[in-house]
C-alpha positions in Angstrom: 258.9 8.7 -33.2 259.4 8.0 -36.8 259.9 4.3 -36.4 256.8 4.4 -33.9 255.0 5.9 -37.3 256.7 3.7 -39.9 255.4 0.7 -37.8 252.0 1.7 -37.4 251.6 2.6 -40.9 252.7 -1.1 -41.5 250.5 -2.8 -39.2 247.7 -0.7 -41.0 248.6 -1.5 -44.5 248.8 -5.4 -43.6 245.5 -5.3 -41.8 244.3 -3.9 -45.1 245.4 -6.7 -47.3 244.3 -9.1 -44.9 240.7 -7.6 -45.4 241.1 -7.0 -49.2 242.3 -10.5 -49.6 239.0 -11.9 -47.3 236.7 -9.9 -49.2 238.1 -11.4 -52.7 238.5 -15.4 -51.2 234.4 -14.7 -50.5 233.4 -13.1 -53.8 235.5 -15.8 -55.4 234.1 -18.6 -53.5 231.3 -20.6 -55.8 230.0 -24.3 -55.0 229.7 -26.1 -58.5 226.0 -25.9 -59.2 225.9 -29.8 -60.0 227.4 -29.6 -56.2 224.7 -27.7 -54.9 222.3 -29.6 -56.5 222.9 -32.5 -54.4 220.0 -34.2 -52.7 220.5 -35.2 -48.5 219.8 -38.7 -48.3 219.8 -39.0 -44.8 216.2 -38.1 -43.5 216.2 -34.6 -40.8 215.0 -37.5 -38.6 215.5 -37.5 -34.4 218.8 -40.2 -34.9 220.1 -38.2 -37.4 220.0 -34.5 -35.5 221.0 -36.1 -32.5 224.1 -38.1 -34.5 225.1 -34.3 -36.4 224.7 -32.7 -32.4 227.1 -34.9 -31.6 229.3 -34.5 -34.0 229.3 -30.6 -33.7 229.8 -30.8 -30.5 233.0 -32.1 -31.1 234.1 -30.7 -34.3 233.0 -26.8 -35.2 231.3 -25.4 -31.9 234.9 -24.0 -31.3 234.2 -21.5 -33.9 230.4 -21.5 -34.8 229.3 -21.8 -31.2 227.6 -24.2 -28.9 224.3 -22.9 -29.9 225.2 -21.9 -33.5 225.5 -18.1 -33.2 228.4 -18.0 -34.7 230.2 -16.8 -31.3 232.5 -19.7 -30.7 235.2 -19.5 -28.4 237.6 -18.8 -31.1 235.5 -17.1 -33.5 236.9 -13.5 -31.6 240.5 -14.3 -31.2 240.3 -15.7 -35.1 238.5 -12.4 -36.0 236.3 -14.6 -38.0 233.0 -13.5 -38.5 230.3 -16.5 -39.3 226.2 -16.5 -39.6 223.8 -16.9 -36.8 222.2 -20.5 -37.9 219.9 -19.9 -34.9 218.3 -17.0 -37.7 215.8 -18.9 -40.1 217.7 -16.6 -42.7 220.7 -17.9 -42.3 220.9 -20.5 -44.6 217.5 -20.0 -46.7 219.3 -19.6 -49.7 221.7 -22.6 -48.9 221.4 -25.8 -50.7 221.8 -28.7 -48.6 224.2 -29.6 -51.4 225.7 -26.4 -50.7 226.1 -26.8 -46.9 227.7 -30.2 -47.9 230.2 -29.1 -50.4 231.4 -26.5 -47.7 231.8 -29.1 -45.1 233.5 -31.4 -47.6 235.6 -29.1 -49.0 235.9 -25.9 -46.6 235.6 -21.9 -46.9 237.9 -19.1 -45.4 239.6 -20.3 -42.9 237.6 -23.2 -42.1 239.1 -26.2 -43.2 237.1 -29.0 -45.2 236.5 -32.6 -43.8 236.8 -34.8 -47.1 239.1 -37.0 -44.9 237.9 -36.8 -41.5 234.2 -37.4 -42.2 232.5 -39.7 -43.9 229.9 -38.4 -45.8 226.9 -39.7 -43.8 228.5 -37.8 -41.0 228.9 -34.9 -42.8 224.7 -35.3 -44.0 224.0 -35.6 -40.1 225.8 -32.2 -39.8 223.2 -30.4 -41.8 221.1 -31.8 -40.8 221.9 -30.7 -37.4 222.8 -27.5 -38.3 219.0 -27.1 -40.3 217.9 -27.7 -37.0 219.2 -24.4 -35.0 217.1 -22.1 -37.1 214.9 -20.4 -35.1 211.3 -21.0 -35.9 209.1 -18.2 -36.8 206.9 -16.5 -33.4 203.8 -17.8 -33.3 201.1 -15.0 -35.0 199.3 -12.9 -32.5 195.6 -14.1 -32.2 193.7 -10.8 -33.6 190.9 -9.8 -30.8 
């Protein structure tokens, strides 16, 4: 019985510093403002969405989703908890330059693409991922 305790109490103080440790990698976590300043020259056009779909198909719906909800298939096994880009809110305080520099470099447990995308790629994936927000109902016509 005491071991049964000693263990418990274990796998409650590790689960702790996991958490601690999260929260301080995000309030550390700061993209260089001349980073986030960075201007998308690749135009949100049709080619580009559909070039950034493609890509996410392949390369972060495992985690962010297939629809961007942030539900992937191993967003729940990974216990990683990610925004809903299909929210309008989502990213409206996100730089593209931001979004960029994240992708480039990664966050958390995501890992960055410096080498595995080139950076037109990586301008398609905002792009793309712009895209999913939701867009705001329609007003109600007043009678």
């Amino acid at each position: 019985m005491r071991k049964l305790a000693l263990a418990i109490a274990v796998v409650l103080f590790a689960g702790l510093m996991v958490s601690s440790q999260e929260k301080k990698e995000a309030a550390e976590f700061k993209v260089p403002p001349e980073e986030a300043r960075r201007a998308n020259p690749v135009k949100p056009e049709a080619a580009s969405i559909a070039a950034g779909h493609h890509l996410y198909a392949s390369q972060c719906a495992m985690c962010h989703g297939k629809d961007g909800n942030g539900k992937g298939d191993l967003a729940e096994p990974m216990k990683l908890k990610m925004r809903d880009w299909k929210d309008a809110g989502a990213l409206k305080d996100m730089t593209d330059g931001e979004l960029f520099y994240i992708l480039t470099k990664g966050k958390g447990q995501m890992p960055g693409d410096e080498d595995r995308l080139t950076a037109t790629q990586k301008w398609h994936l905002v792009n793309f991922i712009r895209s999913l927000a939701r867009k705001a109902p329609p007003a109600k016509a007043q009678d």
